[in-house]
C-alpha angles and dihedrals in degrees: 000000000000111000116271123226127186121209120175119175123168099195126143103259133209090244102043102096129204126346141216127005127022095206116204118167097233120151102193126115115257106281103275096028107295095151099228137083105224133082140206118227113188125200114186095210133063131272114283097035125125095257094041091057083047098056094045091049093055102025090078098047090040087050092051094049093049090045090239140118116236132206118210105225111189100193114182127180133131091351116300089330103097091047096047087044091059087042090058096045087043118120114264105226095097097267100116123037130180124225096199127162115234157289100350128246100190081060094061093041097040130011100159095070089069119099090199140049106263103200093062105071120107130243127228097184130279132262108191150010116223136198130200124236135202114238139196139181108260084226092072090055092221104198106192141329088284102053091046091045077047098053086055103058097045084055093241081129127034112168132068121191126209138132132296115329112265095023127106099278082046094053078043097058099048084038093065084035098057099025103041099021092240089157107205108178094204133018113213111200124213132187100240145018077235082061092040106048092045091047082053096046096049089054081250072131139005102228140007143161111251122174117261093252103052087045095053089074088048098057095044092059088049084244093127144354133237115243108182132328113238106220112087092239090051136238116319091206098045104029096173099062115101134259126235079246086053093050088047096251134121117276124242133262092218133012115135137048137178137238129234147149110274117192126205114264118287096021113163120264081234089062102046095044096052092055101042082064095047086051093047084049095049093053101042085048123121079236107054092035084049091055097042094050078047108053095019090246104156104226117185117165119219131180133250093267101052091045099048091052091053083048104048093034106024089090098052086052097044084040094062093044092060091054089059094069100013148002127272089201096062084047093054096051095055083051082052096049092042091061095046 
């Protein structure tokens, strides 16, 4: 088992836009009768993150939709567990809403580090599909795949980054590691993309797997290059880098997600609907479509049905995947030892 190494930073990143309040001078009640204006949107990961670009891109045009005023909350804490945990125990009158990436890996490794049941959120609908991509620092001159799979196994380079240990850039990263040979002696974790791609950038590690979204930046400002992009149909955002398939590897049995509002258990249909809507709006808007042609940022709008059963089934499905080129089991029990 390669060595394990745990890096957390909080601090304020390039790329993090802006923080706080998203103020909107909307008088209305919480949607189902909260009695308050303002809503709590929680993302489970830190500033500068994919998801975290994502939420303050569409918080603002959903809020003024719904004719209320939102508040970004970034809660980080083992992973995406502590801010999933106060999404679940959240009240259910529409004053609080997730943006979570799914399904969830850490569901399938270890679910009995969750203090909640998962399967029981509610979906208000999904906005994008998103694809990791391996980076590198454009000082180490990575040629291929294969010279940077290479690099690895004559020990020129040691260390992988990646997020939180059990989650999806985690599986990624064994997955290239058992599957392609790209021999990492030790994994250091971070708590965003935004953390990754800027501990790459600044030489803290030779090599990681951002999202899509947070590396575009990156590569705009010549910081870092894209290597290969690890879903069998390539990256959105960065159309031109490689597959696994275009480099003459495997493919993966997992390597993209998507990103979507989660609500606590029990919330009213009202509520969902009407969010749902705002969401649909938000995405179809002059804005939003502006932003994406703009950034590159892939946004696709899909409804409450389609997203909670990508929510609810898409484990089981990524699970036996898995099975097919490795073992779950034998994933489950780093995460295990990790923990010990």
């Amino acid at each position: 088992m390669a060595g394990n190494n745990r890096r957390s930073r909080r601090t304020v990143l390039k790329y993090g836009g802006a923080a706080g309040m998203v103020g909107l001078a909307g008088c209305a009640d919480v949607l189902g009768g909260g009695g308050s204006d303002d809503v709590r949107v929680i993302v489970p990961y830190s500033e500068g993150g994919g998801t975290d670009i994502y939420a303050r891109q569409l918080a603002p045009v959903m809020a003024e939709e719904l004719d209320v005023s939102v508040e970004i909350d970034n809660v980080v804490g083992s992973g995406t567990i502590q801010g999933m945990n106060e999404l679940y125990q959240a009240d259910t009158d529409g004053s609080t809403v997730g943006v979570i990436n799914g399904p969830s890996i850490l569901y399938i490794m270890r679910p009995d580090l969750l203090e909640f049941d998962y399967l029981d959120f509610e979906s208000a609908g999904a906005f994008a599909r998103t694809v990791f991509v391996i980076s590198a620092h454009p000082d180490d001159d990575i040629d291929d795949y294969q010279d940077l799979v290479d690099r690895y196994q004559d020990g020129e380079f040691t260390e992988f980054g990646g997020l939180t240990i059990g989650e999806g850039q985690w599986l990624v990263a064994n997955l290239m590691r058992d599957i392609h040979g790209l021999e990492f002696e030790s994994y250091v974790a971070y708590s965003s993309s935004g953390e990754l791609a800027q501990a790459n950038a600044s030489e803290e590690i030779p090599s990681g797997n951002p999202t899509e979204t947070t590396l575009e930046e990156f590569i705009g400002d010549e910081l870092l290059e894209p290597v290969v992009a690890t879903a069998s149909d390539g990256s959105p955002t960065l159309p031109d880098v490689p597959t696994f398939e275009d480099e003459g590897f495997d493919p993966l049995p997992y390597g993209d997600f998507s990103r979507g509002l989660l609500f606590p258990p029990d919330t009213d249909e009202d509520i969902l609907e009407e969010w749902e809507a705002a969401l649909e709006t938000a995405v179809e808007s002059e804005e939003i479509q502006d932003w994406s042609d703009d950034s590159g940022n892939m946004v696709e709008f899909n409804d409450r049905e389609w997203w909670q059963e990508e929510w609810t089934e898409g484990p089981e499905r990524i699970e036996a995947a898995i099975e097919e080129e490795a073992s779950v089991e034998d994933y489950r029990d780093e995460v295990e030892e990790d923990e010990d």
